[in-house]
N, C-alpha and C positions, 0 to 999 in steps of 0.2 A: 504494500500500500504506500502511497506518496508518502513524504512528511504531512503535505497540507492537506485535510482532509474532513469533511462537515458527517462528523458521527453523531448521530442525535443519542445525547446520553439516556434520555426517558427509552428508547428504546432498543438502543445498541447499533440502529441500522449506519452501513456507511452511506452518505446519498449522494456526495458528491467529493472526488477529488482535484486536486489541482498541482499541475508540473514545478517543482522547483524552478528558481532562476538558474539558467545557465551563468558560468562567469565572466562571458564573453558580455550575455546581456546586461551582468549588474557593473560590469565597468563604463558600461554605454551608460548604466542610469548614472553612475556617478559622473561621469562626463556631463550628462547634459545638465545634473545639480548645480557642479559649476559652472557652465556657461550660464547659467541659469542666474548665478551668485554674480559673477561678471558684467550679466545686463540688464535683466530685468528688475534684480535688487538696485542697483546702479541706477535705472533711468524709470521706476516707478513711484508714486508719491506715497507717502505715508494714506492718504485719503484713498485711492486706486486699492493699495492693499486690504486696507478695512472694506473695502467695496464688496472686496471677493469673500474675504471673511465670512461678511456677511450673508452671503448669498448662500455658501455653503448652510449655515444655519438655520434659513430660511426653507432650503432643499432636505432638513433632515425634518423639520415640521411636515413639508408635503409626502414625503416618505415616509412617516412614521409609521402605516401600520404596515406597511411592507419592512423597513427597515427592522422592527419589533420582532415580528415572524421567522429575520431571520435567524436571530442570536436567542430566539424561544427555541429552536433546532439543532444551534451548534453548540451552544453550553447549557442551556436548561435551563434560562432564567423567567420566570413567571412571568406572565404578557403581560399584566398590571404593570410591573416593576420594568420590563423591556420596555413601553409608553415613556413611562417617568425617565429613562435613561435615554432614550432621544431627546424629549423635552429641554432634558436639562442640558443638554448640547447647543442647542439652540440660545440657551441663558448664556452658557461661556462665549461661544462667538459674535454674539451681539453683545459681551460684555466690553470684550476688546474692539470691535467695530465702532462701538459709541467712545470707547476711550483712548484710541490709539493716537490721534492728535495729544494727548496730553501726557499719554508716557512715553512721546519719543521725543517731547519738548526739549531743548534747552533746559541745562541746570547752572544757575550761577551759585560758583564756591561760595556759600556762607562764612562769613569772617575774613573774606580774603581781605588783606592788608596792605600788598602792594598798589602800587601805583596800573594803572591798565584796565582791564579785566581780566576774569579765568571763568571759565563755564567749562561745563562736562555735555559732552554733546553725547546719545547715544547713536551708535550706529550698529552696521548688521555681523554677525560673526561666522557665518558662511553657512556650506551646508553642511545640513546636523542630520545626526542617524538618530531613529527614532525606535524604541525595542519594547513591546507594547504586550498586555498580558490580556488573558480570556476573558477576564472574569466582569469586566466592565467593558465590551469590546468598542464602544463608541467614545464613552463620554475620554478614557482615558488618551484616546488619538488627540479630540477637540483639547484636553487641556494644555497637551503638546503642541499641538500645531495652531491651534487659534494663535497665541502670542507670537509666537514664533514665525507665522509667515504675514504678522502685521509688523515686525521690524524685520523683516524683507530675508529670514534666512531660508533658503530654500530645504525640503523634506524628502528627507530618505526613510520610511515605515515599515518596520520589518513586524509583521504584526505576529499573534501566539501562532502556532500550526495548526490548531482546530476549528479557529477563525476566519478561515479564508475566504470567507465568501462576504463576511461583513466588510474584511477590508477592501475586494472586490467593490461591495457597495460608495466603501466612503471614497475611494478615486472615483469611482462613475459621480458623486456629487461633486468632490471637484473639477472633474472636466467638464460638467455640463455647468457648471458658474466659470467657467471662464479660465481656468488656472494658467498659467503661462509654462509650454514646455518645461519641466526640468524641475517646477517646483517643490512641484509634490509628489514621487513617485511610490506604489506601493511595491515592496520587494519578496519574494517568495524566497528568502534567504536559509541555505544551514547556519546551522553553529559554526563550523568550519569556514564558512565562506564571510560571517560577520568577522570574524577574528581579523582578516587581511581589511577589509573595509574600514573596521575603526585605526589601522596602519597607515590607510592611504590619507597623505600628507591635504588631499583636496577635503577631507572631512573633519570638519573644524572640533566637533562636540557630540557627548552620547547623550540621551536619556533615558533611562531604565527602569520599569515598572515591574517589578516581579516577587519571587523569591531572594532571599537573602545569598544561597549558592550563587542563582544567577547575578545577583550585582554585584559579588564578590569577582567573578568570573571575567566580568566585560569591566568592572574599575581596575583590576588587575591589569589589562590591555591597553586601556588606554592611560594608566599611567606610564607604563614601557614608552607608552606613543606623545605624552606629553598634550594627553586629550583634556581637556576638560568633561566634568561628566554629572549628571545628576540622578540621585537612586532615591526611589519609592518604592521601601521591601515591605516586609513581614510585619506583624504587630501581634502583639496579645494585650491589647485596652482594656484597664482597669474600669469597673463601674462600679462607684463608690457611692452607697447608702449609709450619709452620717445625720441624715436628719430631713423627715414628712410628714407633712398632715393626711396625705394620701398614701397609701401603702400600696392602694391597687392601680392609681396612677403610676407611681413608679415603676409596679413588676410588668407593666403594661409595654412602658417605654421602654425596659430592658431588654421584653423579648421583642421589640420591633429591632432593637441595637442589635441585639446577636441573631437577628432569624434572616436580617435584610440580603436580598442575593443569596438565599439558602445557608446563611453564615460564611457566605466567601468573598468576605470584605478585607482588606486589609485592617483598618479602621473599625470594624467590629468590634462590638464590646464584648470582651470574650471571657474575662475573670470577674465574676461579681463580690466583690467584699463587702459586707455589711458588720453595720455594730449590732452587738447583743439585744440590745432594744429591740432589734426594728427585725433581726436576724427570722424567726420562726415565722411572723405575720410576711414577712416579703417573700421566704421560702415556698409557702402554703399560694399564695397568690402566685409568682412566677409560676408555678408547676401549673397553674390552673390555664394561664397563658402557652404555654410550652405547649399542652398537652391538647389544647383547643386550636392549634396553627395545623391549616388545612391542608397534610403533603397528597399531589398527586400530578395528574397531567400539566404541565407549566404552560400547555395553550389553552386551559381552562380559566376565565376570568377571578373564578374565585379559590383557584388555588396560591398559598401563600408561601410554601415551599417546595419546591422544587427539586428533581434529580441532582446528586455530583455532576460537575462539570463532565465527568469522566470514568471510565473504571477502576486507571490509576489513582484518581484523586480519594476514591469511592476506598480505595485498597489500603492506604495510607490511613485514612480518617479512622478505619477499621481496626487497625493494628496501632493506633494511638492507642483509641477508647480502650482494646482488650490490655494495653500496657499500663496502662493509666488503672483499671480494676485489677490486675495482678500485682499492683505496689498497693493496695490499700483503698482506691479509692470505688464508694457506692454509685450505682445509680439511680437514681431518684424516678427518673420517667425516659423513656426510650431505649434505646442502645442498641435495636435491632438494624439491621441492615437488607435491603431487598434489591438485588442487580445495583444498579448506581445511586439508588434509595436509600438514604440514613434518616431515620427516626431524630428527630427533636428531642434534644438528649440533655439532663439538666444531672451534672456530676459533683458528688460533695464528700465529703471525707479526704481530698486530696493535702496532703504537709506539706506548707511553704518549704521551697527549694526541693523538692522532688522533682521527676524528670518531666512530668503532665504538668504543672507550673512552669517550667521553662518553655515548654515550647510551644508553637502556635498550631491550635486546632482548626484547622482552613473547614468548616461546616458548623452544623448547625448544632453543636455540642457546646455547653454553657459550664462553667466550673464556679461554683458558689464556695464563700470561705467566710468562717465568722470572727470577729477581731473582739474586742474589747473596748478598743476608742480610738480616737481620730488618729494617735501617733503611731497604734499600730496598724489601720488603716495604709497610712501612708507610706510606711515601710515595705509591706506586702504589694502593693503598687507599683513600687520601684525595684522592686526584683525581680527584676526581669531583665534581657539584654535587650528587648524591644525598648520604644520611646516613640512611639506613632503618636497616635489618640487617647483620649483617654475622658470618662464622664464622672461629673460629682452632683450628687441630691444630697442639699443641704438647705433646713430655712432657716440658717447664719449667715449674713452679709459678712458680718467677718472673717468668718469659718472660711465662707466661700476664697475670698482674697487671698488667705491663708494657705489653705490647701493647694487652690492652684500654683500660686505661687512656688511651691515644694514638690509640686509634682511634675518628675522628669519625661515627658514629654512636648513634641511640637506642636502641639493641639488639645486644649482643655475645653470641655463644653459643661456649662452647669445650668442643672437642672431643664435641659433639653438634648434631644436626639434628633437627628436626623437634619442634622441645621447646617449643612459645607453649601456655601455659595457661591457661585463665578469670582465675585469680588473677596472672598477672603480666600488668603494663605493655605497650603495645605502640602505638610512635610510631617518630618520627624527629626531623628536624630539617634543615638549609639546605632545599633544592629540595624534600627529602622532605615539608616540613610542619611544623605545630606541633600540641600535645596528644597527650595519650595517649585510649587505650580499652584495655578490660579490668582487672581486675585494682579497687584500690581508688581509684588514680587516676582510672580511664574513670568513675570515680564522684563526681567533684571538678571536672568539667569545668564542666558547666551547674546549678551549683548556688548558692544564694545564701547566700554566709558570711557569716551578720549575726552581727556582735558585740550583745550583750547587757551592759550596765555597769551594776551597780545599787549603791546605797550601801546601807553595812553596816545 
């Protein structure tokens, strides 16, 4: 079978495969990236750019129930939730569309002292390879390439291998908005074949969405190659209950955090810590939640979970759970597995620093733990080598400040879920990665801050 290949996990069929790039062909696409970086970056306007942007985003609205249909087939994700993730592509691209005059502005140095001026102009950093994962297979392209072909650097997408036909999709909306030769190419790449790619001297920068192996793998590469590079890996997000007037509000929003995407979020809320207080009432209530999330067909409107992306994925998550119960830890509700089907699975008796605490449960498996009070709350939190995401329910304005403040992650949300917008930041930090995307920072990554210094 190809590498790129559309196997609908709900049912195991394969339905459609697709040819690797030859290397003859992906030296043509990186040729034409750079002629691309040479001209049309060069002689188009910041305004031209945002045009096309937008068009795109515009193209994934008129597509959407097609677009939905497809990534209901190649990963499994619930047509409800497939909607919402075009949607929300459309928000990033018109984010940057509306604001691309103003982050490619002029900066003048604050406190400059000499005589003259100095300003910081941004300009473009050429063409960037783009390494793009399953599990989000839209929105995570729009957050790479919205910004990035609004300050004019041309895209090279090498998208997951089970995905091929979304990314298929998303070139068909950029050529039919207009994209200029060279810009934006989708590539059918191996592993093997990206390795020389991020070598060759014409590819300015990587970004990488994945696993933790893999951004270890491609930052390794491209520091040999003097890349720049930015990684969005793994996470195990703490969701910390130190204080509610609602118990069932809470266990409500926890399993929308850990269920959303079948639990194959990076950003997922995956370790729930509660204090003593609140610990057996939110128990009783999440379970209630967990065990009422509707898994079945993901082209059925009202189902809410969905198949594994995959067999592998399905095979992994498997032999967590049963390693996770063979050291100690209970099951509360689920734990069965059916073809690429895992049960809504809510696990407790696990001991901080065991090996089901260190690592990330990529599904819909929830690990609950009971502290004592806020400082050991925030202890258990930070144990971990992730540093993604991370949620706090607390009704202390100070607490709030407090906690966040001490918890090592790149992203704190309190007393809400479900809240990442176009305009705000969205990274980590230790095991998690470095750089942000979205917001004005995703826009500051691959950009080139030339100072400017001229006498009076």
């Amino acid at each position: 079978m190809s590498d790129y290949a559309v196997v609908n996990p709900a049912t195991g069929e394969t339905i459609k495969e697709y040819p690797t790039i030859t290397d003859d062909e992906l030296r043509g696409a990186i040729g034409r990236a750079d002629d691309a970086y040479k001209s049309w970056t060069r002689t188009s306007t910041v305004a031209e750019r945002a045009a096309l942007v937008r068009k795109v985003g515009e193209l994934h609205v008129e597509r959407r129930e097609e677009l939905a249909a497809i990534i209901v087939r190649e990963m499994g994700k619930p047509v409800e939730q497939a909607l919402m993730e075009v949607d929300f592509c459309r928000e990033i691209y018109g984010f940057y569309a509306d604001n691309a005059e103003e982050i490619m502005a002029d900066e003048e140095v604050k406190h400059f002292g000499g005589d003259g001026t100095a300003i910081v102009r941004r300009s473009a950093f050429g063409p960037l390879l783009g390494i793009m994962p399953w599990n989000f297979p839209y929105y995570q392209v729009a957050r790479f390439a919205g910004p990035n072909l609004v300050i004019g650097n041309p895209i090279l997408l090498k998208h997951a291998p089970q995905c091929p036909e979304s990314a298929e999709a998303i070139q068909k909306m950029y050529d039919d908005a207009g994209a200029p030769e060279g810009t934006y190419q989708n590539i059918y790449a191996t592993n093997d074949q990206i390795e020389w790619v991020i070598g060759d001297p014409r590819v300015h920068g990587v970004s990488v969405t994945g696993s933790e192996r893999a951004g270890a793998a491609v930052a390794e590469i491209a520091g040999r190659n003097l890349k720049k590079v930015v990684l969005e890996l793994g996470g195990s997000d703490p969701f910390i209950v130190l204080g509610t007037d609602d118990i069932g509000a809470v266990a409500e929003q926890a399993a929308e955090a850990r269920l959303d995407n079948t639990g194959q979020s990076c950003n997922a809320a995956k370790r729930f810590i509660v204090t003593e207080e609140y610990y057996d009432d939110f128990l009783a209530k999440f379970k209630e939640q967990v065990e009422g999330a509707k898994t079945g067909d993901p082209a059925s409107e009202d189902t809410a979970v969905g198949p594994l992306s995959s067999k592998t994925a399905a095979d992994r998550l498997e032999e967590q759970v049963k390693r996770a119960i063979d050291n100690g830890a209970e099951v509360l509700v689920g734990g069965k597995r059916d073809g690429n089907f895992f049960e809504p699975t809510i696990l407790t008796g696990i001991k901080p620093g065991d090996e089901a605490s260190q690592e990330e449960f990529f599904g819909p498996v929830a690990q609950v733990y009971k502290v004592a009070n806020e400082e050991e709350a925030v202890a258990l939190a930070n144990d971990t080598q992730f540093g993604l995401g991370s949620y706090l329910m607390t009704t202390d304005s100070e607490q709030a400040e407090r906690v966040a403040d001490q918890i090592e992650a790149g992203m704190v949300y309190i007393n809400l879920v479900g809240a990442d917008g176009a305009e705000l930041p969205f990274g980590g930090f230790k095991r998690s990665g470095f750089g942000r995307e979205l917001g004005n920072y995703g826009a500051d990554e691959f950009v080139n801050k030339k100072l400017i210094r001229a006498a009076p």
